[in-house]
C-alpha positions in Angstrom: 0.0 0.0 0.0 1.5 3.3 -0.9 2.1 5.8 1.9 0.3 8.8 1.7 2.7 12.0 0.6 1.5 15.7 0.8 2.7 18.5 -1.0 1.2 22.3 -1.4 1.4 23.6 -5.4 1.9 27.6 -5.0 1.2 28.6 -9.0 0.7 32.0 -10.2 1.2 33.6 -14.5 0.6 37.2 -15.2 1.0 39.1 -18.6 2.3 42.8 -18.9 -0.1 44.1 -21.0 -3.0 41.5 -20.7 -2.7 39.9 -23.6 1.3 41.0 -23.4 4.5 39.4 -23.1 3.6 36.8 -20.1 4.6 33.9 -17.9 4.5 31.7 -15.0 6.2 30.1 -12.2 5.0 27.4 -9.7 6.6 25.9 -6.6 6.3 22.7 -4.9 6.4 22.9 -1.0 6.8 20.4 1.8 3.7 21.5 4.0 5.6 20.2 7.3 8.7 22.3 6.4 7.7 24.9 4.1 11.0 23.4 2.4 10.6 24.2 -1.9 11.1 20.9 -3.1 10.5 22.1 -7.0 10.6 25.1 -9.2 9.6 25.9 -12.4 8.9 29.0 -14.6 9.0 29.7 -18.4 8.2 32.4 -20.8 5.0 31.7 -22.9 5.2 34.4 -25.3 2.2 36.8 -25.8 -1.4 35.5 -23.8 -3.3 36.6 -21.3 -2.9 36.9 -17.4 -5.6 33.8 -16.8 -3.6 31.7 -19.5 -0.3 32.4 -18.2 -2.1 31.6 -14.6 -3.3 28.2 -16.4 -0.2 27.1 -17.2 1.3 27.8 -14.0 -1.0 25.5 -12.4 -0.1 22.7 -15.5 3.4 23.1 -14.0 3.2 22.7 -10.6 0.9 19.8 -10.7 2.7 17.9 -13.2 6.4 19.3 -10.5 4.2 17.4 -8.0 3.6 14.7 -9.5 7.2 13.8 -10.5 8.1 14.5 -7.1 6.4 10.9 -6.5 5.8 8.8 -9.6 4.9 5.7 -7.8 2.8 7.5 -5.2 -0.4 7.5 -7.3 -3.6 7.9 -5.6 -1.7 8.6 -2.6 -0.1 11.9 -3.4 -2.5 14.9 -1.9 -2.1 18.4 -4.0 -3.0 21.5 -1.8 -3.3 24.1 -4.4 -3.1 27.4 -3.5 -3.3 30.3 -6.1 -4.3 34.1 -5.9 -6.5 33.6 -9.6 -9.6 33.4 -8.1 -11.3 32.3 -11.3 -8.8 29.5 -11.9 -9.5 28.6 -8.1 -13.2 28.7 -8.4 -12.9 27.3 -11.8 -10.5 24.4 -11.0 -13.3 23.6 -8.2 -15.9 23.6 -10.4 -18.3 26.4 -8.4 -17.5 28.5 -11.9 -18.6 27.5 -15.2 -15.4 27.8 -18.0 -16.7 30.1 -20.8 -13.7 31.1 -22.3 -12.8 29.0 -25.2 -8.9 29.5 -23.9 -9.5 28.3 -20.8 -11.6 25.0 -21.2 -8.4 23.1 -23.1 -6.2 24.4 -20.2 -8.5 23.5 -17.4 -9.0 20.0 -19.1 -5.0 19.2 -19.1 -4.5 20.8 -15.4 -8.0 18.4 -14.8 -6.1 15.3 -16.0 -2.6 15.4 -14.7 -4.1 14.0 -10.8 -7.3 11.9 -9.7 -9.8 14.9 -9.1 -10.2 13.7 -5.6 -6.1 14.2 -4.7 -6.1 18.1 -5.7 -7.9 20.5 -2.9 -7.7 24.8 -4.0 -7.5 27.8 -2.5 -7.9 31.0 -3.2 -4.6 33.3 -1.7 -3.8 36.9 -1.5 -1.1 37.7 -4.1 0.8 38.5 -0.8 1.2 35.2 0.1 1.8 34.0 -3.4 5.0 35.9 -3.5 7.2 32.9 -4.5 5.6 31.7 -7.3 5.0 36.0 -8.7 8.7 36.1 -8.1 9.2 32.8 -10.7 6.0 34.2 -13.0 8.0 37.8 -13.1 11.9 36.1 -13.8 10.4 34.0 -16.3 9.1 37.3 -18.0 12.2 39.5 -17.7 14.1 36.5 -19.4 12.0 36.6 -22.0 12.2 40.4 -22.2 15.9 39.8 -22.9 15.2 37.2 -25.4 16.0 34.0 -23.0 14.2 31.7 -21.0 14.0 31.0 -17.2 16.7 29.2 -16.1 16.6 27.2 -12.1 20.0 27.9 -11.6 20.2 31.6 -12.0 16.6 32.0 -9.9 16.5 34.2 -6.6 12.9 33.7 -5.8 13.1 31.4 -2.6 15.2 34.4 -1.3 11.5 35.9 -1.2 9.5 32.9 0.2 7.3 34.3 2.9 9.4 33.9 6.5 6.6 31.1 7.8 8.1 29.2 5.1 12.0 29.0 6.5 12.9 25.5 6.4 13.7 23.2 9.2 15.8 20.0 8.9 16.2 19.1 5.3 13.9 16.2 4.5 15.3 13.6 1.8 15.2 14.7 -2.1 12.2 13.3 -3.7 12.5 14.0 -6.7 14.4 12.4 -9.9 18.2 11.9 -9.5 19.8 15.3 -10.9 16.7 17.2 -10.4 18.2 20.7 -11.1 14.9 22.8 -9.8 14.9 20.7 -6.8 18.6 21.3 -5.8 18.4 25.1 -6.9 15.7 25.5 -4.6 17.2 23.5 -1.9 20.6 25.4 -1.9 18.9 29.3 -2.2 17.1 28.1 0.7 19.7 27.2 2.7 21.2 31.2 1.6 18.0 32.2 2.3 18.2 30.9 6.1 22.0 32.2 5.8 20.7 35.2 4.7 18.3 36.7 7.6 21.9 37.2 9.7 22.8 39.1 7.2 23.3 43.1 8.2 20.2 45.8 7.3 22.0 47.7 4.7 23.6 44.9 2.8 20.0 42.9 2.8 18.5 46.6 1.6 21.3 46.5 -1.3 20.5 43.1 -2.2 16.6 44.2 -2.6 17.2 46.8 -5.0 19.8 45.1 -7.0 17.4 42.0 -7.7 14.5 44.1 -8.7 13.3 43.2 -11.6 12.0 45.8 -13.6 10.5 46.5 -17.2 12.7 48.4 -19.7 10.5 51.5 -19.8 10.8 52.1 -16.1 8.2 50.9 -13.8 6.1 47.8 -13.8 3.5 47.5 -15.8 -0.4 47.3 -13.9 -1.2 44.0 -15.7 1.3 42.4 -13.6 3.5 44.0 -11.5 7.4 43.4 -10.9 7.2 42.5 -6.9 8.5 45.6 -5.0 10.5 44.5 -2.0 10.6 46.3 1.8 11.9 49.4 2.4 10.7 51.3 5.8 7.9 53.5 5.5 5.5 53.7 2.7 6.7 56.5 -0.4 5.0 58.3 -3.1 7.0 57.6 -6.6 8.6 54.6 -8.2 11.3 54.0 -5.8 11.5 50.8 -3.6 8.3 50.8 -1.9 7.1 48.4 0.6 5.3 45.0 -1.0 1.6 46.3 0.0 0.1 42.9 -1.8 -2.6 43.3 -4.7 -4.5 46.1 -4.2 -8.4 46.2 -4.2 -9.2 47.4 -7.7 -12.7 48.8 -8.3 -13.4 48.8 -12.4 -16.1 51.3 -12.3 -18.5 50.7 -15.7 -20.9 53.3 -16.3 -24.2 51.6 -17.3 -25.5 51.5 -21.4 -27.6 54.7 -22.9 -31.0 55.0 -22.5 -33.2 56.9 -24.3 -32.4 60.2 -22.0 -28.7 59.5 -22.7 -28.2 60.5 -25.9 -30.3 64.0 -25.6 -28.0 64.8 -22.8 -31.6 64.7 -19.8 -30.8 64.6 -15.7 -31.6 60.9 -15.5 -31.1 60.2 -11.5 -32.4 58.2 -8.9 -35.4 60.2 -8.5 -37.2 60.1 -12.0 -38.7 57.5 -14.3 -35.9 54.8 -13.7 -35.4 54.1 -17.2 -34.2 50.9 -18.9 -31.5 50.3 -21.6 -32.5 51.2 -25.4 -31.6 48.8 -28.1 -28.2 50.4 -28.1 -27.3 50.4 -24.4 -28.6 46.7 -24.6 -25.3 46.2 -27.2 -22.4 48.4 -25.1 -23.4 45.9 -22.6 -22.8 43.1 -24.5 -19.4 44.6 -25.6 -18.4 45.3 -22.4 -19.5 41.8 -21.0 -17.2 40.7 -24.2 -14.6 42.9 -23.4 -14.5 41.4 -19.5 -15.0 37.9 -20.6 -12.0 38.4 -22.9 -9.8 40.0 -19.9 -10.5 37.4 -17.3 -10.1 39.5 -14.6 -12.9 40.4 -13.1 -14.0 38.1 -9.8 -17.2 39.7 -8.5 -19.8 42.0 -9.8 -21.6 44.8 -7.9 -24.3 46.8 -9.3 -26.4 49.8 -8.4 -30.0 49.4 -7.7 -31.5 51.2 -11.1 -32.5 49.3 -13.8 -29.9 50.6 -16.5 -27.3 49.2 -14.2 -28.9 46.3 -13.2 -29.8 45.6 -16.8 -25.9 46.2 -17.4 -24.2 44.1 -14.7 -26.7 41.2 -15.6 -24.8 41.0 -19.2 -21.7 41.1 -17.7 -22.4 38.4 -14.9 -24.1 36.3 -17.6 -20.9 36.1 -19.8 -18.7 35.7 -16.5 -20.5 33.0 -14.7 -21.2 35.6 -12.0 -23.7 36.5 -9.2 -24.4 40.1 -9.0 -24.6 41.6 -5.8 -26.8 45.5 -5.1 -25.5 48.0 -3.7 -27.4 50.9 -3.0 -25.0 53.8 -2.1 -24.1 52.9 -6.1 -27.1 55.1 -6.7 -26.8 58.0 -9.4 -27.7 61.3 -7.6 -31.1 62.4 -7.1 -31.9 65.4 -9.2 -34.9 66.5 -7.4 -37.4 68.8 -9.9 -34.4 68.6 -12.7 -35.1 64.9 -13.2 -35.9 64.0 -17.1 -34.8 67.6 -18.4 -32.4 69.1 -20.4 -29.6 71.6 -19.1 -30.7 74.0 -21.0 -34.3 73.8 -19.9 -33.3 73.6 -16.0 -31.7 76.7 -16.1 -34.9 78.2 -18.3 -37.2 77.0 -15.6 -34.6 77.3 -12.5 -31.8 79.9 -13.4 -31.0 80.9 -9.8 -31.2 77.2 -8.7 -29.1 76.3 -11.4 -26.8 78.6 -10.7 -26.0 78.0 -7.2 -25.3 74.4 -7.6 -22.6 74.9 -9.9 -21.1 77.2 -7.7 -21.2 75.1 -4.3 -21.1 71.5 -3.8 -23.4 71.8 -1.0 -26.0 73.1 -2.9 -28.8 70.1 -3.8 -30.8 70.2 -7.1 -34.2 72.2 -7.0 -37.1 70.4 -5.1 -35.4 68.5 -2.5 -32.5 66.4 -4.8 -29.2 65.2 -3.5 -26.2 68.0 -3.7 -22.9 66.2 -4.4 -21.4 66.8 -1.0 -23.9 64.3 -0.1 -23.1 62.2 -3.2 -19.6 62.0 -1.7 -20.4 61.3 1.3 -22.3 57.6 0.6 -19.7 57.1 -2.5 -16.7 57.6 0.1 -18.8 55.5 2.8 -19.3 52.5 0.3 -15.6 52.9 -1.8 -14.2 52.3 2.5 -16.8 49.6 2.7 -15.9 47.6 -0.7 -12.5 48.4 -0.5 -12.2 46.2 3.2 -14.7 43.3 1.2 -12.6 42.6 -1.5 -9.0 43.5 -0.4 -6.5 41.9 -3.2 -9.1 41.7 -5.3 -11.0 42.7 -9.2 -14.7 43.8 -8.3 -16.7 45.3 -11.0 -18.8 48.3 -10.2 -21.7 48.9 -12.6 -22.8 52.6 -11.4 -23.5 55.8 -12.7 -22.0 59.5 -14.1 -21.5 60.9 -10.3 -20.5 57.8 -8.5 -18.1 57.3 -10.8 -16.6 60.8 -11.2 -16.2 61.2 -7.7 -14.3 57.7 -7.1 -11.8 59.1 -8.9 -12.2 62.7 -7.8 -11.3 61.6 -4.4 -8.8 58.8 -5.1 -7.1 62.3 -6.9 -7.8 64.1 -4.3 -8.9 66.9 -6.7 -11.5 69.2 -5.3 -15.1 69.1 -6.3 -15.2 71.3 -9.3 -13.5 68.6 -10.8 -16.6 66.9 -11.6 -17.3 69.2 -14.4 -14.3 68.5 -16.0 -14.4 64.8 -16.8 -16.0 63.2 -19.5 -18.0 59.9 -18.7 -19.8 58.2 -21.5 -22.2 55.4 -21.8 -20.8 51.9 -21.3 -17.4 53.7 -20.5 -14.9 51.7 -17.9 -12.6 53.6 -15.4 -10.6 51.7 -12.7 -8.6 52.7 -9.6 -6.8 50.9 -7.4 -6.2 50.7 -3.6 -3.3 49.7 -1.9 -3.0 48.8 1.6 -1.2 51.8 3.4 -4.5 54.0 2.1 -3.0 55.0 -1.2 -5.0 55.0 -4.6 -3.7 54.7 -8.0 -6.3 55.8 -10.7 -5.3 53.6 -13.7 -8.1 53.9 -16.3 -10.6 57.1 -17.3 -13.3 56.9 -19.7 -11.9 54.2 -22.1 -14.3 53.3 -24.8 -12.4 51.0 -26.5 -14.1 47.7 -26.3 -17.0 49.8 -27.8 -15.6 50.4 -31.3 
């Protein structure tokens, strides 16, 4: 009878430009240890982040697994990945829609009996060994060579939980060079933690991998290590993790969208026209086509309900309601022109473009209270999905003043942006209260 062997599979792939230049890297651990018993990485060419991520998980099944060739039904997989669609996917609580995917899911499916893999969704914090691999593997392929064991430094990153303890016996195949590579970086690595402050600061920047136009790329960045307190710039700033990123996606036109009427939360509620009904299918395209996305949160009104639901439909995803998503309620102005606000209410009109505290004529919402739920809910989703994609289907206002605050521009700056229908904004936000607005009005996926 075969004794029963364990291993965790830490797998990550990432693409710097989504579809880009892209990779993957994946380590075998000794669960009792936290010893790396394999490595392995390579450059894949151009693809996108979730087939890069794919492959990653091909490799360090198929590293497990010849670890212990004669262990069979024995050997127990513990994977753990920070893809939460190849996690949820791999479990089979998400349908695979993508035609990419299904062949990839279907080889990672049939390298182990179903019932010897377990997954689990990770922050990309404590995935930092297999980023490091995903990330050399792409710089060697930015300098026109592939990933090589020998030359690797990612163990030197291994989270500290992970430092070995006694050596256990080498499993794998005689001469098996990822194996002994990991095996003697982390023995340095162990070495390495007496090693002074300043000389283990030098060592951090001079391994930095970064991109030849300067800094890493938002598709997948180049791990930043440790360096004190947190900086503004692209210096050597502390690893924060993935930040929460909120793609805000205004919802399709109506028919008040394209003659320019206050359509809030207060009037008629309207639902998508022919034409919204096909930016949402774009969009839901455009999403499907990134792979990126893990949840979807909508507001309340039908337009963005009607909006999300494409999305989520394409995605395999629930949509969850969010109220403070809400566009503002323009009171009396609701279903008119600007021009025939300021015929009927000159003064009113007036004033509320001079003050943010000033609310809409018959009792609507001014956008100092706009900011006030948008800030309230961006605190609230930001904490939910920490490391994580979530989609926000919401409005003109909500949307403007996400990024008016992650600018911290002051609130005339809602005039001066340009939102349209179906359009897709996304910002970022890291850990030490930062934001990083990445993404303003693209249209792109509509064309």
């Amino acid at each position: 009878m075969s004794v029963a062997r364990q291993v965790v599979v830490e797998a990550d792939g990432g693409s710097r430009g989504n579809p880009g230049p892209a990779g993957y890297g994946a380590v075998v651990i000794d669960p009792a240890t936290g010893e790396p018993l394999a490595e392995a990485a390579e450059y894949i060419g151009v693809a996108t982040n979730n087939v890069a991520e794919y492959r990653g998980l091909i490799a360090g099944l198929t590293a497990a697994k010849a670890l212990f060739p004669d262990a069979g039904e024995a050997l127990r997989v513990h994977v753990r990945m920070d893809s939460k669609l190849v996690v949820e996917q791999m479990s089979g609580r998400w349908k695979i829609k993508h035609p990419d995917m299904k062949p990839l899911a279907a080889r990672a499916a049939a390298i182990l009996p179903p019932s010897s893999v377990t997954y689990e969704w990770i922050p990309r914090a404590q995935n930092k060994h297999a980023d490091r691999l995903a990330n050399e593997a792409m710089d060697a392929g930015r300098d026109g060579r592939q990933w090589e064991a020998s030359a690797s430094t990612a163990a030197l990153d291994a989270p500290s939980a992970r430092t070995p303890g006694t050596p256990s016996p080498v499993q794998g195949p005689v001469g098996d060079q990822a194996a002994g590579a990991a095996r003697a970086r982390a023995a340095l690595a162990a070495a390495r933690g007496a090693a002074a402050p300043a000389a283990d600061a030098l060592f951090s920047l001079a391994e930095e991998p970064v991109e030849s136009g300067g800094e890493p790329t938002d598709a997948h960045p180049a791990p930043q290590q440790s360096a004190g307190t947190p900086q503004t710039g692209w210096g050597a700033a502390p690893d924060l993790g993935a930040p929460a990123t909120l793609v805000l996606l205004r919802h399709g036109e109506t028919a008040l969208t394209p003659e320019k009427r206050f359509s809030g939360s207060g009037g008629t509620d309207p639902e998508l026209s022919a034409v919204g009904r096909g930016q949402a299918e774009r969009a839901a395209g455009h999403f499907a086509a990134l792979g990126t996305v893990q949840e979807i949160v909508s507001s309340p009104l039908r337009r963005c309900r009607e909006t999300a639901a494409a999305v989520a439909a394409r995605l395999g995803l629930d949509v969850r309601i969010d109220e403070s998503l809400r566009e503002t309620d323009f009171g009396a102005w609701e279903g008119l022109t600007f021009g025939e606000v300021r015929e009927r209410y000159g003064d009113d009109l007036t004033a509320w473009l001079a003050s943010p505290d000033t609310a809409p004529t018959g009792g609507g919402e001014s956008f100092a209270q706009v900011a006030e739920r948008v800030a309230a809910a961006r605190d609230r989703l930001v904490a939910r999905y920490a490391g994580r994609t979530v989609l926000l289907v919401t409005h003109v206002t909500p949307i403007k003043t996400f990024v008016r605050l992650a600018l911290g521009a002051p609130p005339e700056a809602l005039f001066r942006m340009e939102l349209s229908a179906a359009s897709i904004s996304t910002v970022a936000y890291y850990a030490d209260g930062n934001a990083s607005v990445r993404l303003l009005n693209d249209t792109s996926h509509l064309r």
